[in-house]
C-alpha positions as CSV (number, residue, x, y, z in Angstrom):
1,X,14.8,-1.4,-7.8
2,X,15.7,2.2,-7.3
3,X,15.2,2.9,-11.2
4,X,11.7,0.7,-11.0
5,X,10.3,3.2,-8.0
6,X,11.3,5.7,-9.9
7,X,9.7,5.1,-13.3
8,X,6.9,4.0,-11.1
9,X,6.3,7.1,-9.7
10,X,6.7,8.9,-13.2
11,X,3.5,6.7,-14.6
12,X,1.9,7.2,-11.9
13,X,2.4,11.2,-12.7
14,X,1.7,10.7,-16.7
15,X,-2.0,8.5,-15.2
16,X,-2.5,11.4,-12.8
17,X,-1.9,13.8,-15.4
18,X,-4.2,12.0,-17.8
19,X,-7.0,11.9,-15.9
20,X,-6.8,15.3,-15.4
21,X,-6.8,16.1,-19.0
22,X,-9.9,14.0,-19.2
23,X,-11.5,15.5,-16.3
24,X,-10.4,19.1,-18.2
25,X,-12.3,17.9,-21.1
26,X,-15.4,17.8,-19.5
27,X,-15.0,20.5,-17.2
28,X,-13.1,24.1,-17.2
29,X,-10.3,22.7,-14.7
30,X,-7.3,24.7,-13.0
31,X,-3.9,24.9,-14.2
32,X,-1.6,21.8,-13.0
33,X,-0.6,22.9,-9.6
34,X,3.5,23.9,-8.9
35,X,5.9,21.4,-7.5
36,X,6.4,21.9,-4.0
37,X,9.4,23.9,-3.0
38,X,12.3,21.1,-1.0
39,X,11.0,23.2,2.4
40,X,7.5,22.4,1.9
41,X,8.0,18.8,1.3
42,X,8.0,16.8,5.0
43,X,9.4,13.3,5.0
44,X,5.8,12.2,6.2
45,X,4.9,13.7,2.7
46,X,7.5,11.5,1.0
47,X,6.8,8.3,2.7
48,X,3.3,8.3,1.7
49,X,4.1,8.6,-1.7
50,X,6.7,5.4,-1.4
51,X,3.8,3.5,0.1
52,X,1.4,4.8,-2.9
53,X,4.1,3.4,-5.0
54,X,4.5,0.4,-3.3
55,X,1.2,-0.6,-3.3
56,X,0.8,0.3,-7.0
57,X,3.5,-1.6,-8.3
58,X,1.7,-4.9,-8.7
59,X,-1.4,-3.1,-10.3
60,X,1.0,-1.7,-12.6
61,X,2.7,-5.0,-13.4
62,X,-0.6,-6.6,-14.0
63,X,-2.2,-3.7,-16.3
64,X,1.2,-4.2,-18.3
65,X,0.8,-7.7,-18.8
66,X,-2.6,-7.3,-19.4
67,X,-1.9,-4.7,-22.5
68,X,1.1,-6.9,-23.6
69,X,-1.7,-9.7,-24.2
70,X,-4.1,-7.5,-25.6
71,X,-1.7,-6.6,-28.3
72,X,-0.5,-10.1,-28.9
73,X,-3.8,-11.5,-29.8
74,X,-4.1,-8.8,-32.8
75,X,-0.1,-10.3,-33.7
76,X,1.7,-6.8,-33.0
77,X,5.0,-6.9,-31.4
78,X,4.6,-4.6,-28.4
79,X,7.6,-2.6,-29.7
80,X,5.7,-1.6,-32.8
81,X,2.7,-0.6,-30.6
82,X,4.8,1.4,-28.6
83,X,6.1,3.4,-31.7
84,X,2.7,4.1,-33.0
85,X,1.4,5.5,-29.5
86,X,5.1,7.7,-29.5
87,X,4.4,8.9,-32.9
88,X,0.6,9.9,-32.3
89,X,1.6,11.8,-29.6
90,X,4.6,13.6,-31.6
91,X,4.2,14.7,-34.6
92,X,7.2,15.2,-36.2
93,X,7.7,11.0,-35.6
94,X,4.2,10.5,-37.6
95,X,5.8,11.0,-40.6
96,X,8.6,8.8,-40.2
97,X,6.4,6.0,-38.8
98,X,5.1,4.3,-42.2
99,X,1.8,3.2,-40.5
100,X,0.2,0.1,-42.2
101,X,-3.2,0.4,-42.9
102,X,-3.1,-3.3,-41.4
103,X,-2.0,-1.9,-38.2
104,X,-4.5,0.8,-38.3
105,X,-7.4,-0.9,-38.0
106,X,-5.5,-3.3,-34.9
107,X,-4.9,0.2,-33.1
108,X,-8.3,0.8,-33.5
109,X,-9.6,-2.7,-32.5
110,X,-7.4,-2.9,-29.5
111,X,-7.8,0.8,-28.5
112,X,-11.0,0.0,-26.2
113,X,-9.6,-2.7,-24.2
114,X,-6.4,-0.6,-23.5
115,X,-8.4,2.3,-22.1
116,X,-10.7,-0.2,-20.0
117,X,-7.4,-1.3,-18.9
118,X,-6.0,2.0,-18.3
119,X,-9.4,2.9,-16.4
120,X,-8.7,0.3,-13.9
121,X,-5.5,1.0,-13.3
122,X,-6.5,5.2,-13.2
123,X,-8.8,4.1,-10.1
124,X,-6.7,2.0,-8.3
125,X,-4.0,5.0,-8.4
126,X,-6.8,7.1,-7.1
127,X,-7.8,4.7,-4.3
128,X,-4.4,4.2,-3.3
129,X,-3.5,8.0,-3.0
130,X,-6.7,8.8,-1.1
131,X,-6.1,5.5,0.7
132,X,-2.9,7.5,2.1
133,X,-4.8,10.5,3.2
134,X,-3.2,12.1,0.1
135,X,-5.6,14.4,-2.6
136,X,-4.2,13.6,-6.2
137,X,-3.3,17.0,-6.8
138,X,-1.3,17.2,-3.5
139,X,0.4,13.5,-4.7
140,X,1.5,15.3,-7.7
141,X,3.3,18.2,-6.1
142,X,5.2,16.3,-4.4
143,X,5.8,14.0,-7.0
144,X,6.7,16.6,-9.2
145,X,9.4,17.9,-6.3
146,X,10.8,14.6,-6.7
147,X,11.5,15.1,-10.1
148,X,12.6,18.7,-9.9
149,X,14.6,18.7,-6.8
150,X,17.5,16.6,-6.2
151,X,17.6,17.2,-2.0
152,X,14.1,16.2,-2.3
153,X,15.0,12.8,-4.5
154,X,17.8,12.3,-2.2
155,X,15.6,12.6,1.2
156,X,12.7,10.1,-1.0
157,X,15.3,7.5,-1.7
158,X,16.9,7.6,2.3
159,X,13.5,7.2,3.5
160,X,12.6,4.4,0.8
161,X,16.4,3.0,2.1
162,X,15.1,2.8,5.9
163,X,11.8,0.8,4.6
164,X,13.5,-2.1,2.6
């Protein structure tokens, strides 16, 4: 469970993150804001971001399945898919990757499903931040403080402790 929250939170991050890039693509947008420092970082802080993952965790579940079956109609094995998205986003993997022309053109056919998918899921992130009384960017600091400070991970994990 602990391992789930956590690599909950992290997607949530890398959706956060990508909707900013898209948002940046449209628009001259700031630079990512700073993790918070552990002092800035109250517990009332932290336990809005375990509910925001709490509440997300089904929406993620179901977005996964959702790709999984996407993929499986075009008869890719969800490993390989995975592969090909790691490689287009590194380069030096690409070459290694021996990409079938075959599995080109299913990237491509099952590419605008996936982001519809991943649109969804984007907003219901959103909702649920907001829904917290959070602003994405402020969900993100803090998020990111998780990741960077280990008194901070420590005080996120006692408080998601008390709640189960």
């Amino acid at each position: 469970m602990k391992n789930f929250m956590r690599s909950t939170l992290v997607i949530m991050m890398g959706v956060i993150l990508s909707t900013g890039t898209i948002f940046a693509q449209q628009q001259q947008m700031p630079p990512q804001p700073q993790p918070l420092s552990p002092d800035e970082v109250t517990d009332a802080q932290l336990e809005m971001v375990l509910n925001v993952s709490q509440s997300v965790q089904g929406m993620q579940q179901e977005a996964d399945t959702k790709m999984r079956e996407v993929i499986a109609e075009q008869d890719m094995e969800y490993s390989r898919f995975q592969q090909i998205m790691m490689a287009q986003q590194n380069p030096q993997m690409a070459g290694q990757l021996n990409l079938t022309e075959e599995e080109k053109t299913t990237i491509q056919e099952v590419q605008p499903e996936l982001q519809k998918i991943t649109q969804e899921i984007q907003q219901g992130y959103m909702t649920a931040i907001q829904d917290e009384g959070l602003t994405p960017q402020k969900f993100q600091q803090i998020a990111q403080a998780i990741q960077a400070h280990p008194e901070v991970a420590e005080r996120f994990e006692a408080i998601k402790s008390e709640q189960t």
